[in-house]
N, C-alpha and C positions, 0 to 999 in steps of 0.2 A: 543377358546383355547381348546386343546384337552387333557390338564390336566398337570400335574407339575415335575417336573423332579424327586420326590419320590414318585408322584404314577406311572411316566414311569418303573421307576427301581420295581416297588414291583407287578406292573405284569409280566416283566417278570422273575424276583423270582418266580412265580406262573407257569412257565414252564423251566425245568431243561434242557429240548434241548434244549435254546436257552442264556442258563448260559452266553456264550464269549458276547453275544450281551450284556445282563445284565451288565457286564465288561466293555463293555466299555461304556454304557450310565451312568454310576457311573463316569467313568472319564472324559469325558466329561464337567458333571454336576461340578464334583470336579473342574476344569479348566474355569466355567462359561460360557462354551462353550455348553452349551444343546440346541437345538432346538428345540423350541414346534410354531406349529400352531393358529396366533391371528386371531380373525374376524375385518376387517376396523372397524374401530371408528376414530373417531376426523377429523382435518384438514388436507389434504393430503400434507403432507410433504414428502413421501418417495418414491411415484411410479413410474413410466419411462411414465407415460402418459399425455406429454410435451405437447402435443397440445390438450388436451381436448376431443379429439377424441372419447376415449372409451364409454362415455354416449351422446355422438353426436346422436342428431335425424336428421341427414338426413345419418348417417348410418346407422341407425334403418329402416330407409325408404328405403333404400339399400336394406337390408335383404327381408323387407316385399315383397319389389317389383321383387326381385328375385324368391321368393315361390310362389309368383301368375304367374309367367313365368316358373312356373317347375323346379325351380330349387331344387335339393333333397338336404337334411340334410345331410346325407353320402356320400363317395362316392362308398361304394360297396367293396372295394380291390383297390390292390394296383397300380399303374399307368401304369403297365404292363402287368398287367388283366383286369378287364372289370373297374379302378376305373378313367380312364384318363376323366375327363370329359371336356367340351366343355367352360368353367366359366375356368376352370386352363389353359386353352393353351391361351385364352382370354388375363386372367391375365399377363402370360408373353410375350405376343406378345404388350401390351399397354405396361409394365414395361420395356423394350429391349427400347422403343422409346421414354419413360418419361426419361430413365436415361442415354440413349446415347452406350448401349451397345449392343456387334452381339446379344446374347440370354442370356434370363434369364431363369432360373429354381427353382419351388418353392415347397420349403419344407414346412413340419409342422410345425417346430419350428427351429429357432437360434441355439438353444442347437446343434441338428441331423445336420444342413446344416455345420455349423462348424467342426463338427465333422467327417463328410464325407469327406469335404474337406479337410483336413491332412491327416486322413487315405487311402485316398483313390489315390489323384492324384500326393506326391512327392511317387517316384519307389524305390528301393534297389539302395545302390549307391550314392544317391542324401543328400543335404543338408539341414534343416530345421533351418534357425537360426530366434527366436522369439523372442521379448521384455519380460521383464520377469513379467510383469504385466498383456497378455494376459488373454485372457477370458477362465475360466474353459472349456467350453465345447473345447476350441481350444487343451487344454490339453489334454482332452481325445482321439481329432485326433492324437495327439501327440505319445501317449503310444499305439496306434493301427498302429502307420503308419511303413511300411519296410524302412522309410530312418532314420536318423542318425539329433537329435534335439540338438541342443544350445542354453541356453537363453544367450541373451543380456540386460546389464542394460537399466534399463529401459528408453526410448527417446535418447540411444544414439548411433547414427547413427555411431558414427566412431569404435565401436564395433562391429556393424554389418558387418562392410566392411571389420575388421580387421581376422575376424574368417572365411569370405571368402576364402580372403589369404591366412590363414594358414590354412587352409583345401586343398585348389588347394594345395597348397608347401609340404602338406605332402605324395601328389598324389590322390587327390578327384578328379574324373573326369566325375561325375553325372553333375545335375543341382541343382543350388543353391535357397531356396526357402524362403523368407523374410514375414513373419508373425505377424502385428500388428492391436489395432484398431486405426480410428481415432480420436477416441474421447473416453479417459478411461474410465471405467463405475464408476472405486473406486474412484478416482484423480480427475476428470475433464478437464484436461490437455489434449492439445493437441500432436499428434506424427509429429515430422520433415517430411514431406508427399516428400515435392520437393528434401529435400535432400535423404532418401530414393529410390523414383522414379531416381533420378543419378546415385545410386548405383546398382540400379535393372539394367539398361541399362549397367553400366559400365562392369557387368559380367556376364551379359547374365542370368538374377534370374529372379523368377517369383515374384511380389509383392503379395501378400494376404492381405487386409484391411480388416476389420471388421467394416462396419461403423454403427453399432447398433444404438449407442447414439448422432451419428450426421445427422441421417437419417430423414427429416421432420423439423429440427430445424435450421442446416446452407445448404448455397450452394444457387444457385438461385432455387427457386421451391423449395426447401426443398429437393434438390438432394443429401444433405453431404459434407464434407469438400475434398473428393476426386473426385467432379462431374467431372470434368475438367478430368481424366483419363480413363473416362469409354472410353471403344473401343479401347483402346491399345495392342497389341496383348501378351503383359506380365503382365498383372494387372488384377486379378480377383477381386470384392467387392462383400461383402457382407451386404445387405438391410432386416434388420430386420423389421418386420410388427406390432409387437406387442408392440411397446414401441410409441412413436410418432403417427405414422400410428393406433394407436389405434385397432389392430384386431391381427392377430396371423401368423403366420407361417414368413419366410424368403424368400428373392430372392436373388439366387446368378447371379450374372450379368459376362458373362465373355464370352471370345471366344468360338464359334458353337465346335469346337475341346473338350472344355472341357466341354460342356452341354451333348456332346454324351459320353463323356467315363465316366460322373457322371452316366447316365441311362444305362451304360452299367455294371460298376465296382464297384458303390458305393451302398454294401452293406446298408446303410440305406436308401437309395434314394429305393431299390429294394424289398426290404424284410419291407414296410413299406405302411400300408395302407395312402393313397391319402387323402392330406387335406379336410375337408369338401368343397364340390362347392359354399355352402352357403357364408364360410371366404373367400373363391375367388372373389365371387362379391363384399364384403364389402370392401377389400383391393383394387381392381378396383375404387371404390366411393372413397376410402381414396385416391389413388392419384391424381384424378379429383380435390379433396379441396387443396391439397397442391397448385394448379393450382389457382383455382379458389379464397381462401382466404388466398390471402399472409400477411393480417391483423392478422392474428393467430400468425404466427413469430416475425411480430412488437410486438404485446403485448407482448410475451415470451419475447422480450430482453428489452424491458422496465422493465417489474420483475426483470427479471436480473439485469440490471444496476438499479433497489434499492434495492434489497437486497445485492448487494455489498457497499450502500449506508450506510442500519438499519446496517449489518452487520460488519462493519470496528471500530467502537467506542470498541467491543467485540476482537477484533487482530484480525477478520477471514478472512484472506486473500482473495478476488473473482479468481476466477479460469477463466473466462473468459466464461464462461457454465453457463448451468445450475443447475450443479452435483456440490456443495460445500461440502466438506468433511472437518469435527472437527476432529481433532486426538489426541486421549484423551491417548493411549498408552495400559491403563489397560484393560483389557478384563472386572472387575468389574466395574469399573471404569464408562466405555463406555455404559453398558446396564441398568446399575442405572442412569447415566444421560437420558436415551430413557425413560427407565418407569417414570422417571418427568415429562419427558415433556408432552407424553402421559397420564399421571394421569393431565395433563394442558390442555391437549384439540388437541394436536397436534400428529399427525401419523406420529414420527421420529424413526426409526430404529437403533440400533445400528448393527454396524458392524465388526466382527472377524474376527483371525486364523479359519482355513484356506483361508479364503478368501481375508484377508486382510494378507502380510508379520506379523510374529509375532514381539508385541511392537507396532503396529499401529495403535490396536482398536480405532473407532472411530464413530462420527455418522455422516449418508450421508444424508446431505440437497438438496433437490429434489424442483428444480423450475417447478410449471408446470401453467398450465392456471386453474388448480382448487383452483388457493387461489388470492386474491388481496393484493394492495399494505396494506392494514389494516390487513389483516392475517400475511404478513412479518413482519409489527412491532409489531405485538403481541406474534409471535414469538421471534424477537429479544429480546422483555422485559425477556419473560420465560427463552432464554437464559443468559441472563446476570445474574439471578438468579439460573438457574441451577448449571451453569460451574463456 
């Protein structure tokens, strides 16, 4: 922990340039909204590391065996200077043919690939209508991009279509471009994928998925709930590395047209030093297991289908994931029921404004393969006395 929200406020009292910051981490706090930095402790309840991956020894063995082969730490610069290494073109040449699409291309992180992709490829003119529960970083392509953004309630498809419409009707004569994930990260819920894909065809739109949190967990292979669309000439997805896949950066899977005008247009792709070559190999090794132990999935949906089991006796609905979200409402509420559980033994997070619609604080239960079915019911107990 990097200290408490009145010793954040009383250093920077201790600097007068920076008073407005002061300001607002007072309000914040005042709002139970402050963020401070915990170190893991307890039972992993809360992290996107669904298949165990991240402390995997034959990832470790990855790494190792990439360093005795040369592989560098760095890579020097950015992909367009000397940082393009030989592990990243690799990467997305295996990735293009694990998940069925022309080319992938691989960022650092989720956050930047997201965010380049909104900023970068709908044009002036064009339409951006989003679900309104999208992933921050899509927001920020959002608030960078030259086209014209609408959200859409959230999962509902005939809102999407309808804002189409009356965009052409009011004389929009760009291209329409449809922005969701498939698998929410706050909710658990899935996005209408088939109805969606109708409506991308029906008027000639681009789809964008996010498949962050379905990535490694559903789909044959651990491909994601939209495997079945890769290679469509209107469907770009996005395959996050670091949640599932256990290692770090993104791959955007999409047509050769759009991999070259990301390396030519998209300011973060350009202006951004080139993932380590070392996470390229690692992410390589991760999708080989997806292959090789599809055992890893079964166990994840067995946890699942008990902790929708321990979990039901409590009213908590299963989502159908492994992302089950408590919605407790109160922002106080929300983060004193986390610190119990946590002072219990368990790493549950609660969750806020802004991230979560205001009113919906809540805390987000995270299946992964680092707990058993004896951790979910010890869980379970903790919560019937928390809440």
């Amino acid at each position: 922990m990097i200290g408490t929200p009145s010793q954040l406020s009383l250093e920077c009292e201790n600097a007068p340039l920076f008073a407005t910051l002061s300001d607002d981490l007072r309000q914040l706090a005042a709002n139970d909204r402050i963020r401070i930095l915990k170190p893991r402790a307890g039972i992993d309840i809360s992290s996107n590391d669904y298949l165990g991956l991240s402390h995997s020894a034959l990832l470790a063995q990855a790494i190792t065996d990439a360093v005795a082969r040369g592989v560098s730490v760095g890579s020097g610069g950015s992909r367009l200077l000397r940082g393009n290494d030989p592990e990243h073109e690799a990467l997305e040449e295996e990735a293009a043919a694990y998940f069925g699409s022309e080319t992938t291309l691989y960022f650092a992180t989720g956050y930047t690939a997201n965010a380049a992709l909104l900023a970068t490829l709908p044009q002036r003119g064009d339409l951006i209508i989003h679900d309104a529960l999208i992933h921050a970083s899509m927001h920020e392509g959002l608030r960078l991009s030259r086209a014209q953004g609408v959200a859409a309630g959230h999962n509902d498809p005939t809102r999407i279509e309808r804002a189409i419409t009356d965009w052409r009707t009011a004389g929009g004569m760009g291209s329409p471009w449809i922005a969701v994930e498939s698998l929410y990260s706050m909710d658990g819920d899935r996005a209408p994928i088939a109805d969606l894909v109708a409506i991308a065809d029906r008027h000639d739109a681009v789809l964008m998925i996010d498949e962050a949190h379905a990535t490694g967990v559903f789909g044959v292979g651990g491909r994601g709930l939209a495997a079945d669309l890769d290679g469509r000439p209107n469907v770009i997805t996005l395959r996050t590395c670091g949640k599932a896949l256990g290692c770090e950066g993104a791959l955007v899977c999409a047509p050769r047209v759009v991999r070259d005008f990301l390396v030519n247009r998209g300011r973060a792709f350009i202006f951004s030093t080139a993932p380590s070559p070392l996470m390229a190999s690692a992410v390589r090794a991760s999708l080989r297991l997806l292959d090789t132990e599809p055992e890893r999935r079964d166990r994840l949906a067995a946890l699942i289908a008990h902790a929708a089991t321990a979990l039901a006796p409590l009213g908590i609905a299963p989502t159908g994931s492994q992302i089950i979200p408590i919605i407790l409402g109160n922002d106080a509420h929300a983060m004193a029921a986390a610190d119990s559980l946590q002072a219990r033994g368990f790493d549950v997070r609660g969750i806020r404004p802004p991230t979560v619609p205001v009113g919906t604080a809540r805390l987000r239960l995270s299946i992964t393969l680092n707990v058993d079915t004896a951790a979910i019911d010890a869980l379970a107990d903790a919560l019937a006395t928390v809440l």
